[in-house]
N, C-alpha and C positions, 0 to 999 in steps of 0.2 A: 582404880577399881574397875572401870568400865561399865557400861553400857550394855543390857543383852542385847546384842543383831534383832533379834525377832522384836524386841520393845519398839527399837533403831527405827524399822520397816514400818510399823504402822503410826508413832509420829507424826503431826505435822504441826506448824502452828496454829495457835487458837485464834489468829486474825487473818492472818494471808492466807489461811491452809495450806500453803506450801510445804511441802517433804523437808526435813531436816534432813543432817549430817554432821556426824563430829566436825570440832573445830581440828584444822591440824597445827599440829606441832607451832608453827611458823605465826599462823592467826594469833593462838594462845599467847604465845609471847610478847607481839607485837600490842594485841591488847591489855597484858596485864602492865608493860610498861607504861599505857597509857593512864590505866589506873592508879600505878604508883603517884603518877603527878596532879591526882585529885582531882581530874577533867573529866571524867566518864558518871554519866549519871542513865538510872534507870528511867525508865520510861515516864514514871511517876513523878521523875526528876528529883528523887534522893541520889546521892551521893554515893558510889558503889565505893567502899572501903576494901573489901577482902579481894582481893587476886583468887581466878578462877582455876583449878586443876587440872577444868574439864567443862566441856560447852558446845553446845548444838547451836551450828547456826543454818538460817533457811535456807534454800533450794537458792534462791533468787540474792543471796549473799547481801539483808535487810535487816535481820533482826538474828541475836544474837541469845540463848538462853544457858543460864548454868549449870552444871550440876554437881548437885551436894551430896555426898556421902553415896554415890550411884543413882541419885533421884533428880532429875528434870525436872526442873522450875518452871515450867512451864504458863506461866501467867503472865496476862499482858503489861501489865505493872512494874512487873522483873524482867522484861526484854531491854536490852539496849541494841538501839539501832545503831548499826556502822556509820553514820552519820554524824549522828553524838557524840562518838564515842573517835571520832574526828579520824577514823580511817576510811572514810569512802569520800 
């Protein structure tokens, strides 16, 4: 679905404030396989079940956020840091 550019630009996170950016291609994948094997948990530390289509992560390549049906999840709760999510 996509993202509008102009939404894109004025983003950032709700804890780093750091500027977002689509995940590419390559992130996406490499973290939804991580999700297949049940290891990726969100911030809140539930258990992230569904593989992402589409995902903003920050400036500073830290936290990671979803999005659903063209809408940014943007809450701290629903972040999963690259750390967790055992790619950094």
């Amino acid at each position: 679905m996509g993202i509008d550019r102009k939404l894109l630009d004025v983003l950032c996170c709700p804890v780093t404030k750091q500027p977002v950016r689509m995940l590419r291609r390559d992130e996406l994948s490499a973290l939804n396989a991580r999700i297949e094997t049940g290891e990726v948990h969100y911030q809140d530390d539930t258990i992230v079940e569904n593989p992402l289509s589409e995902g903003l992560i920050t400036a500073n390549d830290e936290r990671i956020y979803r999005i659903d049906d063209g809408i940014p999840i943007m809450l701290e709760e629903r972040a999963i840091t690259l750390r967790a999510a055992g790619l950094k």
